[in-house]
N, C-alpha and C positions, 0 to 999 in steps of 0.2 A: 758532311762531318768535318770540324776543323782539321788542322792539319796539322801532325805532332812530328819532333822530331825525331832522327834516326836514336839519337838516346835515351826519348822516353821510352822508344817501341825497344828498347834493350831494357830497360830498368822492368818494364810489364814483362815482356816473355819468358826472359833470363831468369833475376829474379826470382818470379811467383813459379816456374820450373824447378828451379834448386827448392822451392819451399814447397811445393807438393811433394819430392822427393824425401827430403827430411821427415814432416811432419805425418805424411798420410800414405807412401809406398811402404809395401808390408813387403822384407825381405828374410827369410829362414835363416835360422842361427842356430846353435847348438842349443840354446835354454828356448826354441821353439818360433815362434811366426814376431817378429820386431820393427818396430817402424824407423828407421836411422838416428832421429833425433833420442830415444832411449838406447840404443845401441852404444853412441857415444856418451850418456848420462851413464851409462853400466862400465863403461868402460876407464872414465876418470873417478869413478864411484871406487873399483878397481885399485887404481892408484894412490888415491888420497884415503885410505880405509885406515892407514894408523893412527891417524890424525882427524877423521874427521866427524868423531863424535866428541872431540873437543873445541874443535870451528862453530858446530852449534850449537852446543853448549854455552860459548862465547856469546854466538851472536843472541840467545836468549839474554843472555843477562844484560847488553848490550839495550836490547829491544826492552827491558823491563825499566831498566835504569833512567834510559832516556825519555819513555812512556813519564815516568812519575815526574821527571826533571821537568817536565814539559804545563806540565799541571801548573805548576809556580813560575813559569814564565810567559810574561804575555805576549800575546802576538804583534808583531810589527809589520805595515805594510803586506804586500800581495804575500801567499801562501808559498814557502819554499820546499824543496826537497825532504831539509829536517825537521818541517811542519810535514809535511803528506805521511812520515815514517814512526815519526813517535807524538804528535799531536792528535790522540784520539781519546775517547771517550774511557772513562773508570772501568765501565766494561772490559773492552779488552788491555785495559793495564793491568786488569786482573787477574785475567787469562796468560797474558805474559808473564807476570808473578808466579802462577802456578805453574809455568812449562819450565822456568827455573828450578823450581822446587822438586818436580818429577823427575827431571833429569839429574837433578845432586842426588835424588833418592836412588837410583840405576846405577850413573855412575862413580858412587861413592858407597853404596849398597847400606846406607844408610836406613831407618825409618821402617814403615809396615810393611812387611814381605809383598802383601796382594801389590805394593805400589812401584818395589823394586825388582819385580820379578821378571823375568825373560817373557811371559804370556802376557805381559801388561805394558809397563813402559818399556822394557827390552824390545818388544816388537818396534817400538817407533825409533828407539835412538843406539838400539846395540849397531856398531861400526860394522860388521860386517853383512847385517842381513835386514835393519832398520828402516822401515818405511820412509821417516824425517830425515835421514842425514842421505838417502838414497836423493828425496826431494831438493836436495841442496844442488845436486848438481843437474837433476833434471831441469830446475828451475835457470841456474846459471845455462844452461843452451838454449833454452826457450824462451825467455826473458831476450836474449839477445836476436834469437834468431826468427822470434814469432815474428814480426815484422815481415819477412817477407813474403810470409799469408798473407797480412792484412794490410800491406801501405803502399803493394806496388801493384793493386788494379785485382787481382785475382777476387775478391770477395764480390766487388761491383760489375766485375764480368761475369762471373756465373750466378750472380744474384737478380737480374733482368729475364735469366733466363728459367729460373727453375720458381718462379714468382708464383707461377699461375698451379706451382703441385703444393708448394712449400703454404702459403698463407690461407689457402681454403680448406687444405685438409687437415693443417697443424696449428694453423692459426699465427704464424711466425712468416719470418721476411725469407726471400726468398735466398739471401746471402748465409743462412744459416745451413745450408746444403752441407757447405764446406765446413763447418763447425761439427755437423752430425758426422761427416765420413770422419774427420781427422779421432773424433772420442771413436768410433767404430774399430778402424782399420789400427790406430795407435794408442791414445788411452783414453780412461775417464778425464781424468786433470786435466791432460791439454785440452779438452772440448771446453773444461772450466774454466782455463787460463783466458784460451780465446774468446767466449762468453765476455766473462770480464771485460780485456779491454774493448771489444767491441760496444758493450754496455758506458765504459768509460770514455769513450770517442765518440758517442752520441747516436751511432748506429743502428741499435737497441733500443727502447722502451723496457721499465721495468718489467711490467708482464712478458715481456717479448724476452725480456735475458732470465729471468723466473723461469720461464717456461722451457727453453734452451738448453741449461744450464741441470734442471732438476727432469727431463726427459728424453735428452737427445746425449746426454753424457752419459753412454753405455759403457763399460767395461772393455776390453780388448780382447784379441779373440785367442792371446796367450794365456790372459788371467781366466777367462772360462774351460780352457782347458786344464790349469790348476785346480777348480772350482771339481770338474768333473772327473779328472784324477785322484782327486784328494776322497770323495766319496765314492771311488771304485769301477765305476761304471764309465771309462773311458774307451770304453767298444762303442760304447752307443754317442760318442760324441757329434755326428752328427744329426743326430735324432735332436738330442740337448739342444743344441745353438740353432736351429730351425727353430724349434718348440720356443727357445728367447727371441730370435727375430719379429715372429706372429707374434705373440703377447705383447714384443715391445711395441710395434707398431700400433697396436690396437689401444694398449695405455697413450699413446702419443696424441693417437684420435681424440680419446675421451678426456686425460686429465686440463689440457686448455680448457677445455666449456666449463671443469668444475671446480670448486673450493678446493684450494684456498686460491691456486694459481687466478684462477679467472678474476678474483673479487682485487689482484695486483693492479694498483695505476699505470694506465700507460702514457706514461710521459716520462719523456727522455730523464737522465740523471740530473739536470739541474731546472728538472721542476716543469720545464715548457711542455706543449704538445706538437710532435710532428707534423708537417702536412697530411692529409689523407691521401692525397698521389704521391706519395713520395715515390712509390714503386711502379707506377702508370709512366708507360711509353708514349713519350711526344708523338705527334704527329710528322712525317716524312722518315721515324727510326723504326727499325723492326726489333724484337727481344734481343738479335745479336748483335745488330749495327750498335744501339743506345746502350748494351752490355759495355764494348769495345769502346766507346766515346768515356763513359764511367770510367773504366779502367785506365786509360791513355790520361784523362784528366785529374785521377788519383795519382797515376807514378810522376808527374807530372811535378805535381804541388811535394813531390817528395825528394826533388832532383838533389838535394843537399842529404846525402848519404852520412856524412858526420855528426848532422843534426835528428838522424833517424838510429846511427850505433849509440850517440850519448840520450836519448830515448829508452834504448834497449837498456843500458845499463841504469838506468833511473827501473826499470821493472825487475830485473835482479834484487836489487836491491830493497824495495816494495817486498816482493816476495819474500825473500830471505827474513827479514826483518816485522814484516805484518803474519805474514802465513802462517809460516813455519812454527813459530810459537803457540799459532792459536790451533793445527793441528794435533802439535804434542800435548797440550791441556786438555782440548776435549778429547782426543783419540783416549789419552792414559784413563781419564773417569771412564769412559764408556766400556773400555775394556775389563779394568779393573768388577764394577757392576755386573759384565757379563760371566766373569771367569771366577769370579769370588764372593757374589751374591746371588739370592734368588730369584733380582729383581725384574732380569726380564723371562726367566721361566713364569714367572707369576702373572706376567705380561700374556703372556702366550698360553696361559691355562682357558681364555674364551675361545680360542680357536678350536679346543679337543673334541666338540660336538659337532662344529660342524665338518672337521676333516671326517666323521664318523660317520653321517649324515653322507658326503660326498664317497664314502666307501673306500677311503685311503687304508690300508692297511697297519698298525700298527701307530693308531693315531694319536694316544698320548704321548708317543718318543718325537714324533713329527710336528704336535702343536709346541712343543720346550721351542723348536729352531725356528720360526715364525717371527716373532719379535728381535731373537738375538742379534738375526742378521745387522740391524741399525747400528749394532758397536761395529761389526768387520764383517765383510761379504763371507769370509772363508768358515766363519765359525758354523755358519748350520751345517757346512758338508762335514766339519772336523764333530761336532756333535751325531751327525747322520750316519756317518760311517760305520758304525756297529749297528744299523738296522739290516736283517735280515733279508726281505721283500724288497726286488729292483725296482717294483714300481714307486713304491715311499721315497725312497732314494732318488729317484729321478724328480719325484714332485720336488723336494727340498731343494733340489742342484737346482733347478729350473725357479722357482719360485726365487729364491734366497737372487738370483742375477737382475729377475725381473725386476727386484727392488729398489736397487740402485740407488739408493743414498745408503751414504753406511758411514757413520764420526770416525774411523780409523785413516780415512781418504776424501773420501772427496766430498761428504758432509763437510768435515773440518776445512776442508778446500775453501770451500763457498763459504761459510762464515766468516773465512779471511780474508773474501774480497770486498768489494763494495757493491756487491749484488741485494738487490733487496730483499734478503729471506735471514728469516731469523732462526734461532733453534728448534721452537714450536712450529714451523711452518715447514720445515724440514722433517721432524718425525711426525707431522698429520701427514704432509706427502707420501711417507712410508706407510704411513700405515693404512691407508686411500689404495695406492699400489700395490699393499699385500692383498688386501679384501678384494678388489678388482680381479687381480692375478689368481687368486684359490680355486675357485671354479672352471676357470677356462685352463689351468696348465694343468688340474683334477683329471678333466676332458678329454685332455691328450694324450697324459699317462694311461688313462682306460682304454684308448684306443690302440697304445702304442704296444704297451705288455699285457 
């Protein structure tokens, strides 16, 4: 193996140590189980709270203005920063349009009640408990500090090695290990954040960031305690988050082989296709040695640390500016629909046969929460909650995690990045993982209670 020196083997160990610690060690807090990098997101969230539903606020108008600005100017030469930020398609100019729009209806309380209401757009942009302006600062530590997941060795050292569990059984690279613990142990988003650039860095394959991104972005294992608190039954918490591990694993299995995921191209972000060894060990390395050579010759190419923090702060930025808008536009519709129309109860009226069929108790209150979930994870429990039968309850709690897109988070997440999934490919995914999920978490509840 070549021979690196004493400060690449500091930039790998160091480093990708401080960034396991951040991103993926889960340490107890008073609001429950946290992974450091939200710790300190909660913390300047914290501080900046009188102000900083104004800051995005800003930056929507910001991101709308220069979206439209962009349109009537043409491009000149290679692609710059304030091309990557506001040079995109009418689509999401439009979307940024409307996050302006929702957010002057909140906080100027202007407009349709459903629009400016605390259960609608309050949820994403009220200053103190605000999904969006909580994202401002999640983004600002992980924008900055994701990098030292991905640029000093740690992804292509345990990526050689978990090759052979990771691509046969999930159909994905074996470097996505690390993409599934960090959304596990810390949250959905950062599994999506990392997805992303990994997808953007060539890493990836569409189907391969598709796949990642829409089944390996689990929820956290604070937010399922929300999920299970909020519908009552927080005795049986570990009953719950067992019962979502199997299910999730078993969707992980299936949804690669099938529609829509499978039918995604796999070819890198600009079109090419991979080698087929790209993941095959040379000849004289073993899975650790050629993990370790990966690694060493990734911190390697990264030696210029000035050129990897003005990096970071170009993804800030990106986020801030692409994301954040396009989560406050679809979060506010999807909410608004679920809290003030009947459109996804009416969604969920085909499900009442068959929870009945499957012997769910109390099956017409239980098909309403089925569909809802895809506006926000939390609403089937907050709907479920007044069901009498702990087993109904548990299928909802349980079922409503498995699903795992939801437009209030991390749906809107992924539509802001450059992943290839569009909004229809997102609620077929849901609704693939509801049908899937019914029967087998049914299964478990009849064994369980």
């Amino acid at each position: 193996m070549k021979k690196f020196s004493a400060y690449t083997w500091f930039l790998f160990i160091v480093l990708s140590v401080i960034g396991v610690f951040l991103f993926i060690t889960p340490i107890g807090t008073d609001n429950g189980i946290k992974v450091p990098i939200a710790i300190l997101a909660n913390w300047l969230a914290g501080k900046v709270e009188p102000f900083i539903h104004w800051f995005a606020y800003g930056t929507f108008i910001i991101a709308a203005l220069g979206s439209i600005i962009m349109h009537f100017v043409p491009q000149k030469g290679p692609r710059t920063l304030l091309d990557s930020i506001f040079r995109v398609h009418w689509f999401w100019t439009t979307m940024r349009v409307l996050a302006v729009v929702f957010a002057s209806m909140f906080l100027f309380q202007i407009g349709p009640e459903s629009f400016r209401s605390d259960i609608t757009s309050g949820i994403l942009i009220d200053p103190s408990s605000g999904l969006v302006t909580f994202m401002f600062t999640l983004f600002l530590f992980a924008g900055l500090l994701l990098p030292l997941l991905t640029d000093f060795g740690l992804l292509e050292f345990f990526g050689s090695m978990m090759v052979k569990v990771m691509r046969p059984i999930f159909k994905i690279p074996g470097r996505a290990a690390i993409d599934c613990l960090a959304s596990w142990v810390g949250d959905g988003t950062i599994g999506v954040l990392l997805t992303a650039k990994q997808y953007e860095d060539k890493n990836y394959t569409g189907r391969e960031a598709a796949v990642i991104a829409t089944t390996f972005s689990v929820v956290s294992i604070t937010f399922s305690i929300v999920v299970i608190e909020t519908i009552g039954l927080d005795k049986h918490f570990l009953k719950f988050y067992g019962a979502v591990i199997l299910v999730g694993l078993i969707l992980a299995f299936i949804m690669p082989r099938i529609f829509p995921l499978s039918r995604k191209a796999d070819t890198l972000i600009d079109g090419t296709t991979p080698p087929e060894n790209r993941e095959d060990v040379p000849q004289g390395y073993n899975a650790i040695t050629f993990g370790l050579h990966n690694a060493l010759t990734k911190a390697e190419s990264n030696k210029n640390l000035g050129n990897v923090f003005g990096n970071g702060v170009k993804n800030v930025l990106e986020m801030w500016f692409a994301v954040t808008p396009v989560i406050m536009a679809f979060g506010t519709i999807a909410l608004v629909l679920a809290e003030f129309t009947s459109f996804f109860k009416i969604l969920g009226m085909p499900f009442e046969p068959i929870l009945a069929l499957l012997q769910i108790p109390e099956a017409g209150a239980a098909a309403q929460t089925m569909i809802v979930g895809f506006a926000d994870m939390l609403l089937p429990s907050i709907l479920g909650a007044g069901i009498e039968s702990e087993l109904t309850r548990f299928f909802i709690a349980t079922v409503s995690v498995t699903q795992l897109i939801y437009m209030s988070e991390v749906g809107g997440l992924i539509l802001g990045t450059k992943l290839p999934l569009k909004l229809w490919d997102l609620f077929v995914i849901f609704l693939v993982r509801t049908i899937i999920s019914i029967p087998i978490v049914a299964t478990i509840a009849h064994l369980l209670f």
